[in-house]
N, C-alpha and C positions, 0 to 999 in steps of 0.2 A: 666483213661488212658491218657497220655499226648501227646497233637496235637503234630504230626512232622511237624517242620517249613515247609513252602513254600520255592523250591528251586531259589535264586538269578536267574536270567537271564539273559545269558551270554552278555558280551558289543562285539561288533563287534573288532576286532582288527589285524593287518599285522606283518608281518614281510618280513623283505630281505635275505636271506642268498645269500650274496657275496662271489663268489669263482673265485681262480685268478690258472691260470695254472703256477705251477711251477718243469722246468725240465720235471720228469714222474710222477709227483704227483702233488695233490690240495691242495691248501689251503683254509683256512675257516675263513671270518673277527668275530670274536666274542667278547665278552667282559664280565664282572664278574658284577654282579649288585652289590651295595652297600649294606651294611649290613641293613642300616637302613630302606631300601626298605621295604611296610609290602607285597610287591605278591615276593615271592620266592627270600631273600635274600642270597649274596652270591653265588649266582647258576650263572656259564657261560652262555650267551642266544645270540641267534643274535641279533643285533637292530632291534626293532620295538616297536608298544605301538598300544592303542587305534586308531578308528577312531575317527575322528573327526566332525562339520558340516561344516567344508569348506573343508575338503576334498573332499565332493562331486560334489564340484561348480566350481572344479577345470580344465582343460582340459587338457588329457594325450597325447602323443602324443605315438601312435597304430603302429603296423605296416599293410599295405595292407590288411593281409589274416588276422586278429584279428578279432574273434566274440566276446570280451570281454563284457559285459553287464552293462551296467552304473554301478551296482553294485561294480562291478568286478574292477573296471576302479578305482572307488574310494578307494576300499581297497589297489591297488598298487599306489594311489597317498601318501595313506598312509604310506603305507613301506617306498616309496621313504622320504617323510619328515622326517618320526622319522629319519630314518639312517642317514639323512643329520644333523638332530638337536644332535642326540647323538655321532657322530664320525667325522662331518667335510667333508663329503665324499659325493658328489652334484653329480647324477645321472639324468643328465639334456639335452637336446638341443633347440637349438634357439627355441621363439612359442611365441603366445600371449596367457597369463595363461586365458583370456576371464573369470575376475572375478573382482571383487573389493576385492582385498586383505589383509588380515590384517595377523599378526603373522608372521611365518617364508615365507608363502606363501606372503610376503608382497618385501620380500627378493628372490623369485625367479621371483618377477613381473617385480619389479627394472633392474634386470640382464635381462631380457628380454628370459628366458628360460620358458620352462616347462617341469616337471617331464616326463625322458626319459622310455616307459615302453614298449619298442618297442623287446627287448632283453628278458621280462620275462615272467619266465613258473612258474603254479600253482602250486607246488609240493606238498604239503601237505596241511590239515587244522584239527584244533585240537581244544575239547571243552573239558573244565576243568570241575572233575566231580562235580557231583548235591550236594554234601556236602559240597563243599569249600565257602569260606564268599567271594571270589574276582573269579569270574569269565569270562570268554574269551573265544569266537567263536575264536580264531586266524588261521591267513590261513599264508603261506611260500610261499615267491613267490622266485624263484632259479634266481641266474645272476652268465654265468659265462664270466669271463673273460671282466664284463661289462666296457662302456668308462668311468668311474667315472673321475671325478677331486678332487684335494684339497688334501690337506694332513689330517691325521692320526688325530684330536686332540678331545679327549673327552669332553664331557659338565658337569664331576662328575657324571653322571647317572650311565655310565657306566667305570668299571678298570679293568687297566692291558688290555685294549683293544689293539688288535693286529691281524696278519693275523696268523692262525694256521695251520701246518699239518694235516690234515683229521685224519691220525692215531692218532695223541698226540690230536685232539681236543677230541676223542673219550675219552680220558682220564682224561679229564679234568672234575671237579665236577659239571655233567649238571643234570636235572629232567630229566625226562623218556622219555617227549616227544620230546628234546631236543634230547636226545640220536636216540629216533627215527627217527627223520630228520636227524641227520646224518649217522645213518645207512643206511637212502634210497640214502644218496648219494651217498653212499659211492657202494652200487649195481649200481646204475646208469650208475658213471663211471668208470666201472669197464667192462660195456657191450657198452662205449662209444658215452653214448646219454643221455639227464636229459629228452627226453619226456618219457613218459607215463602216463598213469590214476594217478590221483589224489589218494594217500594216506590218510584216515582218517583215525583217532586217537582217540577216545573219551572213555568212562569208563560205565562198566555196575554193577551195584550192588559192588564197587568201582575196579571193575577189569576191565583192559585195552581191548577192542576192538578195534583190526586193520582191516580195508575194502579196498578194491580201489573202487572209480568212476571214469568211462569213461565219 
């Protein structure tokens, strides 16, 4: 009888989804991965990617009433980097990052910012199922209408990056979980508020199971 492999172990990983009000509708920054990507090429997704280990070391700046959990803190340090590495778009205010910086985080020590996460809510988190060779814990953290600076310009990661209609992003060629964050968003603001429980996402016997956590 032939062993069934041991399942990968998901890598921790964030995302941002950036939304800007426009008129009476939202829009949604997204972009198209590149083909040659081997985790889900050609699929629209938001910016985001793995963590990292200096994301952890890094200090976010909270607002008042935030229980965020060092954990926590670090995954939307996360979000905040990839976004800024793959689109140009610096989600930051004055601070001392209180690290010895290398990489991009070497670039927001310089400017004398750090990672602004004062604006964002948990909204979802999604693990890829137990058969896939590339796996991801990934969590979504929602900003709408966040202070971002910089303009628009991709790093080749991600194409055709742009801000989308909510409706037309629905359209556009995303994976399932993709579609499911913007399905919640699209309830969200619809009832005029991004809080609520946290959305999870994950796969049972490869079928999708949806839950919320409070």
């Amino acid at each position: 009888m032939p062993v069934k492999p041991r399942a990968i172990k998901p890598r921790d990983a964030a995302s941002l989804v950036l939304m800007r009000t426009n008129g009476d509708q939202v829009d949604v920054l997204m972009g198209r991965r590149h083909s040659r990507h081997a985790f889900i090429p050609d699929a629209f997704v938001f910016p985001g990617g793995k963590l990292d280990r200096d994301d952890r070391r890094v200090t976010t700046a909270q607002s008042a009433t935030s229980r965020a959990t060092p954990a926590t803190r670090a995954l939307e340090a996360a979000a905040i980097r990839e976004t800024f590495e793959e689109t140009g778009l610096l989600l930051a205010c004055p601070g001392d990052l209180g690290t010895t910086a290398s990489g991009t985080w070497a670039t927001f020590k310089d400017q004398g910012v750090v990672p602004d996460a004062k604006g964002l809510k948990l909204l979802a988190r999604a693990i890829t199922p137990t058969e896939s060779p590339i796996r991801f814990h990934a969590r979504f953290f929602s900003a709408l209408d966040a202070p971002v600076t910089g303009t628009i310009k991709g790093s080749g990661e991600l194409l055709d990056l742009d801000w989308y209609p909510l409706d037309d992003a629905k359209k556009l060629p995303v994976i399932d979980v993709t579609e499911f964050v913007l399905n919640e968003i699209g309830t969200r603001t619809k009832r005029g508020s991004l809080d609520g429980p946290v959305a999870f996402w994950r796969y049972r016997s490869g079928t999708p199971v949806l839950s919320y956590e409070t």
